[in-house]
N, C-alpha and C positions, 0 to 999 in steps of 0.2 A: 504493500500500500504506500508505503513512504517513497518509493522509485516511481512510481507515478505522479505525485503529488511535486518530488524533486524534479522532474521531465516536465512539467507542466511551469513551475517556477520557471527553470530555465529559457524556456519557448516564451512567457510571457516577458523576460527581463529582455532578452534579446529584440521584443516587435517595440518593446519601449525603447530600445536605447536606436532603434534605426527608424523608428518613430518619429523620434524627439527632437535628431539630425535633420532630418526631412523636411518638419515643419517648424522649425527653430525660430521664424520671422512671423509665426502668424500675428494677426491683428487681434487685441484682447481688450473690449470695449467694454464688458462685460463684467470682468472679475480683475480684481486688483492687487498684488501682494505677490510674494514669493512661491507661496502654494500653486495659484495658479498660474504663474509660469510653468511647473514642472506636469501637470496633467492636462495644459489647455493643447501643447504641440502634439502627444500621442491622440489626445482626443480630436484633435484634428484629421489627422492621419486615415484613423479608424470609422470618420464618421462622413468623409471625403464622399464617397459614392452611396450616404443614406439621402431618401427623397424628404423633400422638406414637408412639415407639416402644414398644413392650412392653416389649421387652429393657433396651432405656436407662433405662426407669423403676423398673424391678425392680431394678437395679445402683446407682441413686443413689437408692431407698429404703431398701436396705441400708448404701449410707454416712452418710445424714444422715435418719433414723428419725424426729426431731424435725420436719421441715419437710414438707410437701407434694409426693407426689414427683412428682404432675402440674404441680407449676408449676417443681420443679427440671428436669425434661425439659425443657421448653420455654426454660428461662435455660442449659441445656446448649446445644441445638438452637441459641439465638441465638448463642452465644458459639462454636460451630462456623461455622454460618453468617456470620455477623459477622468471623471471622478468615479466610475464604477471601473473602470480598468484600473486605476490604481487601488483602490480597496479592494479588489478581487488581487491581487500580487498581495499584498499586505499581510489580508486573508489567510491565503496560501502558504505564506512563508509561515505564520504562526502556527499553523496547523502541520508545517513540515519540521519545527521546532517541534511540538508535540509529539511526534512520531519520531522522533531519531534515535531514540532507545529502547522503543517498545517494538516488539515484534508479533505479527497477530498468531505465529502458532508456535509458542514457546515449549523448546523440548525440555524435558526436566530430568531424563538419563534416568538412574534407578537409586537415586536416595533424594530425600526431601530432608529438611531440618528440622529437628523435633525443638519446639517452643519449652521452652522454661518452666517448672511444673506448676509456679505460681498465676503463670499467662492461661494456664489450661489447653486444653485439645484444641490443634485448629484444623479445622475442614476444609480440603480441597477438591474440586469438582476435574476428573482428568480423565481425556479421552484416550482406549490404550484400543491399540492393532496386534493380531495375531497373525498378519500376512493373509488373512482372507475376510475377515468382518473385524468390526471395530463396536465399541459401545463405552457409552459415558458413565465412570462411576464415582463415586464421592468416597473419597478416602480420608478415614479419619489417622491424624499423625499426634500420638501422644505425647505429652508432654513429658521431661526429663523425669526423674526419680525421686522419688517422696524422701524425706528423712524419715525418722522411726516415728515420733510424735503424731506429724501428717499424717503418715500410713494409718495408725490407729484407728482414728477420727474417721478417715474416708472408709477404714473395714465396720466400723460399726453404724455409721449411715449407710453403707451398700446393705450390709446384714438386715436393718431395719426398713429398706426398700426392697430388697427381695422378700421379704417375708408379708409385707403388705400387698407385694404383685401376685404370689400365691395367691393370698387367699381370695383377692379380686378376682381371679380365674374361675374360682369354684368347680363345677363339675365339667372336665372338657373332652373332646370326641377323640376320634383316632390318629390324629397327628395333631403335632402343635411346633412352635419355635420358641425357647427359651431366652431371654436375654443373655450377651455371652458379654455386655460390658454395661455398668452405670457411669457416666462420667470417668472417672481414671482407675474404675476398681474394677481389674476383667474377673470373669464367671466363668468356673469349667463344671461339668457336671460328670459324675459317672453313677451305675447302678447296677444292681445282679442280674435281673432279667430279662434288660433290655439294652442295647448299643444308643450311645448318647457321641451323635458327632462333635468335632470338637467349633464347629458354628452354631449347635448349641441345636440342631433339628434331630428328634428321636420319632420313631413309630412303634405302633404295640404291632403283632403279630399275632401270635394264638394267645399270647400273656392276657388276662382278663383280671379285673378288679384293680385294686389303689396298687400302687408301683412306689418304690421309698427311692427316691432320689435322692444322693448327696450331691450337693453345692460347693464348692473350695473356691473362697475370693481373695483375692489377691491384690496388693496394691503394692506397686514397684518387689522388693524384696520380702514383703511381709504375706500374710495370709492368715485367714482364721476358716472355719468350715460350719455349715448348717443341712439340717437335715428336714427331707418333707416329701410329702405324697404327690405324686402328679403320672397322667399320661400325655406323653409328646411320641413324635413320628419325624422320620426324616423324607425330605421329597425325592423323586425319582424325576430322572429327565429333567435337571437340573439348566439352564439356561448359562449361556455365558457369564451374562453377572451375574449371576447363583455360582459358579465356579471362581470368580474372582473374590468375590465376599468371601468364600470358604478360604479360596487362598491367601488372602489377605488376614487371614486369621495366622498362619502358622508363620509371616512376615517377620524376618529378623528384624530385632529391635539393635542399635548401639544406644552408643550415651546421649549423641545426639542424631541423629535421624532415620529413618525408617527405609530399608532395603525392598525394594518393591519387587516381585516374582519377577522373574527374566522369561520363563515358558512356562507353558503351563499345557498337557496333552501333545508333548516333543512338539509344541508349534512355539516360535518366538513371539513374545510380547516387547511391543514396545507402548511406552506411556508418553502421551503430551495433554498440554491443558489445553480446552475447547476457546473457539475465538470470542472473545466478549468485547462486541464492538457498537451494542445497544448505544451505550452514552457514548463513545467516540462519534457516530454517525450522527447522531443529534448536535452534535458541537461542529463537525464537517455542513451540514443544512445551514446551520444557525449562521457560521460565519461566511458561508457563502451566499448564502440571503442577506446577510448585510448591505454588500454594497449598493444593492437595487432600491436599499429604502432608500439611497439621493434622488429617483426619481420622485416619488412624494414630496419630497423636502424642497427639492427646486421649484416644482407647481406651488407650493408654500410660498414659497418664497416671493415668486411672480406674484403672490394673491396680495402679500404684505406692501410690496411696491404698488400696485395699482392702487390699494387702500392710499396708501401713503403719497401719490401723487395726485389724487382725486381731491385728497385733505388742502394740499397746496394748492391747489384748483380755486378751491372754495375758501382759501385764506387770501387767495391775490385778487378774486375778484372784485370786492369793494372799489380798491385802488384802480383799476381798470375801466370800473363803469364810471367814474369819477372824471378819470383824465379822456375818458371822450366827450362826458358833458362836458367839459372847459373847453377843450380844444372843437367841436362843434357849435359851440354856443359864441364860441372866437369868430366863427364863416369859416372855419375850414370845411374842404366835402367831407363824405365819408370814409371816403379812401385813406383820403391826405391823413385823415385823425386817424384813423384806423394806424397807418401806418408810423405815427409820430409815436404813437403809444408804443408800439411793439419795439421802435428802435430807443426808447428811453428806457424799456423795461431789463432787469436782470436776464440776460439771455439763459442763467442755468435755470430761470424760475418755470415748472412745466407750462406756466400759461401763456408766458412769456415765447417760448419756443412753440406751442400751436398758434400764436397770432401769426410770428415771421414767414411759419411752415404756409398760411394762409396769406400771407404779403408778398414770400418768391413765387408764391400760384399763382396772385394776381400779377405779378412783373411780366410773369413767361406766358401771359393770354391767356388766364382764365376768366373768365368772367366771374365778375365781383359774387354775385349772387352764388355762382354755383362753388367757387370757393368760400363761401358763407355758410352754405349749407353742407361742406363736407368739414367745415370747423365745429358747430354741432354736433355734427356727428362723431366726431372723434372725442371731443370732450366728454361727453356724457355728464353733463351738468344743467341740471334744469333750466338756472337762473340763464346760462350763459347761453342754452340752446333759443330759450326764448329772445335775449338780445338779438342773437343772430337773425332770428325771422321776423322781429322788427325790423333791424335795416336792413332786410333785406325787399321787405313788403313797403319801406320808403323808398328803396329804390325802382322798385316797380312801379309803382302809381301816387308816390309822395306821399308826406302827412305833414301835417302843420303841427301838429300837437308831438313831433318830435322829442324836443327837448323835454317839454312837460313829463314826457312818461319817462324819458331816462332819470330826470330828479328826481322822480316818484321812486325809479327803482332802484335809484343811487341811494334814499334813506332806507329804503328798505333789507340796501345789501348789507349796510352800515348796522343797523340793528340787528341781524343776523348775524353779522360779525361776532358786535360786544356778547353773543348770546352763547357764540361757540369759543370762544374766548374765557368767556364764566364757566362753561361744562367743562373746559381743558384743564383749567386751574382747579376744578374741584378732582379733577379726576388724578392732577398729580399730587393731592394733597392728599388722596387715600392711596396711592400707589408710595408716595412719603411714610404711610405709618406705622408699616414693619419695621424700616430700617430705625426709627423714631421707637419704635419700641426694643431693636437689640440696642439700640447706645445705651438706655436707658438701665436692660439690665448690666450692659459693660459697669456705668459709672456705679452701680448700686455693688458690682460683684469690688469693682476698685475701692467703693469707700470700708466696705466690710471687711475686707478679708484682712487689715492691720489691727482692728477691734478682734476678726475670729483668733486673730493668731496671739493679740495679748492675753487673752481670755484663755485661751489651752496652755500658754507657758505659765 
């Protein structure tokens, strides 16, 4: 898995770095800073022969009026592009850091380490082949050796749990399984009239009535013995793992680890642990679905700008409607005003740059009117759509009551102003009162703690 993952890094580091060469000069209108320098030229690259969107071009002709909105598509398109190819490499590499010591079919040869006797038993789940079938078995590896104290203790709780598991059984049929371990205290059984294997399966035969089973339990070197009635049976046609359990019974023990069968039936065993790649693959998803949330995030982001130029819209308009009443109410036409206003205004201010955008329309032969009605339309602001089809309905068939209605709409813009003006100052005065509430505990945590500390000494 990890040579895959390394083969894929490698392939993506190389289309970046001949990428990058390529489009080294592109034009970055867009996004500003060092970041997007290094993902705007691959995203370029890569995004060279995708078809432009309709939709996306419509959306950032109405943010930025002034500039080409087929070639902002496509410095959009690369800078999407561009930041999912590098999160997808980033991705990768962190996940090929993950993988560079783990291997997904780890061989474990024929000893495991036996845990500490105070850690207790640990379980391991391991798949073994005998050169013709395989099957998964859990292997328990015990813990080191009791001292004499321990042993005690554990032989008179196993005593006191075998003897509670009898008599739970009550009366039972013609085979049964004994337990042959509690926790760290193993169980052998023997008895006169019946064979008691040593995985702890016995069957009756012709034998009939209560059967006296002894018990010998054992813990590390120690051992004590109990005695009790019972019938068990041992199974026939015994199954692979029914053969490895058993085998795994007579498993040499050392001080530390657990020697595991090598054959079993003159066939070779070999043991390895099964792949456990549940949570790996959920973390391979995870962070390969990362990179794709920027396309959300960009659409976000376009939504924040439109909001946020719409607001600037409707913050400049006041001044706007203002300086064409003076300058019309002067005798200039409405061109002339039209145009005095747009080259007096803040060229970065958005409203500013849709008058000019509708001022080179009128220079290069549009007609007034119909560059008046695609100013409207691009703005998407009531107040201003409605100016435009005032004068544009005085240039069609005149109106005398001109000016009247601009003063009318000139106080009216002005009171909507101070209005949105009051909602902004309220709104940064609750967006003020977390930080306004952490000072507060800072200065409360700063005047106490030289009282809390003369107070403890």
């Amino acid at each position: 898995m990890k040579w895959i993952f390394a083969a894929v890094e490698v392939c993506m580091l190389a289309i970046f770095i001949y990428g990058t060469i390529r489009c080294r000069r592109v034009r970055n209108r867009l996004e500003n800073g060092e970041l997007a320098g290094l993902y705007m030229p691959i995203g370029r690259f890569l995004s060279a022969k995708m078809p432009i969107r309709s939709g996306l071009q419509k959306r950032l002709s109405q943010l930025y009026p002034s500039i080409s909105s087929k070639e902002l598509c496509r410095e959009y398109q690369a800078k999407e592009v561009g930041q999912i190819f590098l999160m997808i490499m980033i991705c990768n590499a962190v996940l090929l850091l993950g993988l560079k010591d783990e291997e997904m079919v780890r061989q474990v040869g024929y000893q495991l380490e036996r845990p500490a006797y105070e850690e207790g038993d640990r379980q391991e789940v391991l798949i073994v082949e005998n050169q013709q079938e395989s099957t998964v078995v859990e292997v328990t590896i015990p813990h080191q050796m009791p001292t004499r104290t321990q042993a005690e203790v554990r032989l008179a709780e196993g005593k006191l749990w075998l003897e509670r598991y009898i008599r739970d059984l009550g009366t039972v049929g013609a085979s049964l399984q004994l337990p042959v371990q509690w926790e760290d205290v193993l169980i052998t059984y023997t008895a006169d009239d019946v064979k008691i294997g040593e995985d702890g399966y016995v069957r009756f035969r012709e034998v009939t009535g209560p059967q006296k089973i002894k018990a010998e339990l054992s813990c590390g070197e120690y051992n004590t013995q109990m005695q009790f009635e019972l019938a068990v049976s041992l199974q026939e046609n015994a199954t692979l793992a029914e053969k490895i359990d058993e085998a795994l019974q007579d498993a040499e023990l050392t001080e530390t680890e657990l020697l595991l069968p090598k054959s079993l039936d003159s066939k070779v065993l070999s043991w390895r642990l099964p792949e456990q790649q549940t949570q790996k693959e959920m973390w391979i998803l995870l962070l390969w679905a990362l990179p794709f949330l920027t396309i959300p995030l960009g659409y976000q982001e376009l939504n924040r700008k439109e909001k946020e130029r719409q607001q600037k819209i409707a913050l400049a308009y006041p001044r706007v409607i203002q300086k064409l009443t003076v300058f019309l109410g002067a005798g200039l036409s409405i061109q002339a005003a039209w145009e005095r206003t747009a080259l007096q205004g803040d060229r970065k201010d958005p409203l500013m740059e849709e008058m000019n955008v509708t001022r080179v329309q009128i220079r290069h032969g549009t007609p007034m009117q119909e560059a008046l009605r695609q100013f409207g339309h691009r703005v998407r602001n009531p107040a201003l759509r409605r100016l435009a089809n005032m004068l544009c309905r005085n240039l069609r068939r005149g109106d005398e009551f001109l000016l009247e209605h601009l003063k009318e709409m000139n106080q009216m813009a002005w009171e909507d102003h101070k209005k949105t003006v009051k909602i902004q100052s309220e709104e940064a005065e609750t967006k003020l009162l977390l930080p306004m509430i952490l000072m507060l505990a800072v200065i409360l945590l700063i005047v106490m703690t030289p009282a809390m500390l003369t107070m403890s000494s």
